[in-house]
C-alpha positions in Angstrom: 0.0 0.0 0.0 1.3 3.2 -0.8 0.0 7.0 0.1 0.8 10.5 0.5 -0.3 10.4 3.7 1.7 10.1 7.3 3.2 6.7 8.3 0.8 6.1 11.6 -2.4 6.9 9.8 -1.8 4.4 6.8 -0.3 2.1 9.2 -4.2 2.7 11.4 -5.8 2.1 8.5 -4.1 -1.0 7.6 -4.4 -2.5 10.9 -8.3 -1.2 10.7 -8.8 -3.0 7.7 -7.2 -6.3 8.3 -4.6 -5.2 5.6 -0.9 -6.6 6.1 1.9 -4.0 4.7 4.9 -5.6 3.2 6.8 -2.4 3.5 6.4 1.7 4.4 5.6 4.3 2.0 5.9 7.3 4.4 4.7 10.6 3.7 6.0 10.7 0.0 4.1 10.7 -3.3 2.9 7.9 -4.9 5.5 7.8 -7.6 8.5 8.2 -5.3 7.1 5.7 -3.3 7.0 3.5 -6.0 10.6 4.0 -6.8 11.4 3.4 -3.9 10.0 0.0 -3.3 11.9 -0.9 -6.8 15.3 0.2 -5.6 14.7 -1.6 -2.3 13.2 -5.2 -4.0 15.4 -6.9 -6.6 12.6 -8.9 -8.3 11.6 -10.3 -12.3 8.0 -8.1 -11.6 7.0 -5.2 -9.9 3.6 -5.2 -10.1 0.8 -2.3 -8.9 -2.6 -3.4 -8.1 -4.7 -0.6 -9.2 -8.2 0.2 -9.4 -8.6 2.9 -12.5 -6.9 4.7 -15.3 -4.7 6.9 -13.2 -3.3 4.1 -11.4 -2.5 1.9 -14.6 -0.9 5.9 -15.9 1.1 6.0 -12.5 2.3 2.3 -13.2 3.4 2.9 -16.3 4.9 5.9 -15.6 7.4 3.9 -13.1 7.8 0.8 -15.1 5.7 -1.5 -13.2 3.0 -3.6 -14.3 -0.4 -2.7 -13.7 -2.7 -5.5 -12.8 -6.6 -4.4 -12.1 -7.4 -5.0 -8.4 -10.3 -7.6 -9.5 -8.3 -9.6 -11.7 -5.2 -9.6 -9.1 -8.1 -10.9 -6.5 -9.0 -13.2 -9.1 -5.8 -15.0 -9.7 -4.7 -14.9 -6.0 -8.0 -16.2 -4.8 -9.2 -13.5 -2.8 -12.5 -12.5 -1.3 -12.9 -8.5 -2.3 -14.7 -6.9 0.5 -18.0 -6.2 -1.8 -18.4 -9.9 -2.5 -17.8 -10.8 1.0 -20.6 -12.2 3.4 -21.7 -10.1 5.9 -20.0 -11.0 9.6 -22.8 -11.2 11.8 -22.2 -10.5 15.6 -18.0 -10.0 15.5 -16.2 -6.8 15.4 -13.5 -6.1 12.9 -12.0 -3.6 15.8 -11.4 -6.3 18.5 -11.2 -9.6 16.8 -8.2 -11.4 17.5 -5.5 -11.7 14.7 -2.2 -13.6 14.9 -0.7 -11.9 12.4 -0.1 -8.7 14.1 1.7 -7.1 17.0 
């Protein structure tokens, strides 16, 4: 996940939304942050899951793929939030993970 926003609100909003962040974008924008993932990952791909036309530009703009967020949830076999079930009686606030701090 990347944003132009502080560290400790993306990091609150990952941990909000059950998202796990494979690395820190910090306050920068989303192109830098982008080249700075590259420099940092020596890999075959660098791919950016995107939702729209500006994100497949900002992709291309940096040299990484763009893949679109359903087809990426599609091939990796995950449940997008709008195609979910609905949780009934647990809240996503307090439940228990063993994945985080």
């Amino acid at each position: 996940m990347i944003s132009e926003q502080p560290t400790y609100v993306v990091t609150n909003f990952t941990r909000k939304h059950r998202i796990r962040q494979d690395f820190f974008s910090g306050p920068r924008g989303r192109e830098e942050s982008l080249d700075n993932v590259k420099r940092q990952f020596d890999t075959e791909r660098h791919v950016f899951v995107g939702t729209n036309d500006a994100d497949a530009d900002l992709a291309e703009g940096v040299d990484w793929e763009f893949l679109a967020l359903e087809a990426a949830a599609d091939a990796a076999g995950w449940t997008l939030a709008a195609d979910a079930p609905a949780e009934s009686g647990t809240d996503g606030d307090t439940e228990t993970r063993n994945d985080w701090p």
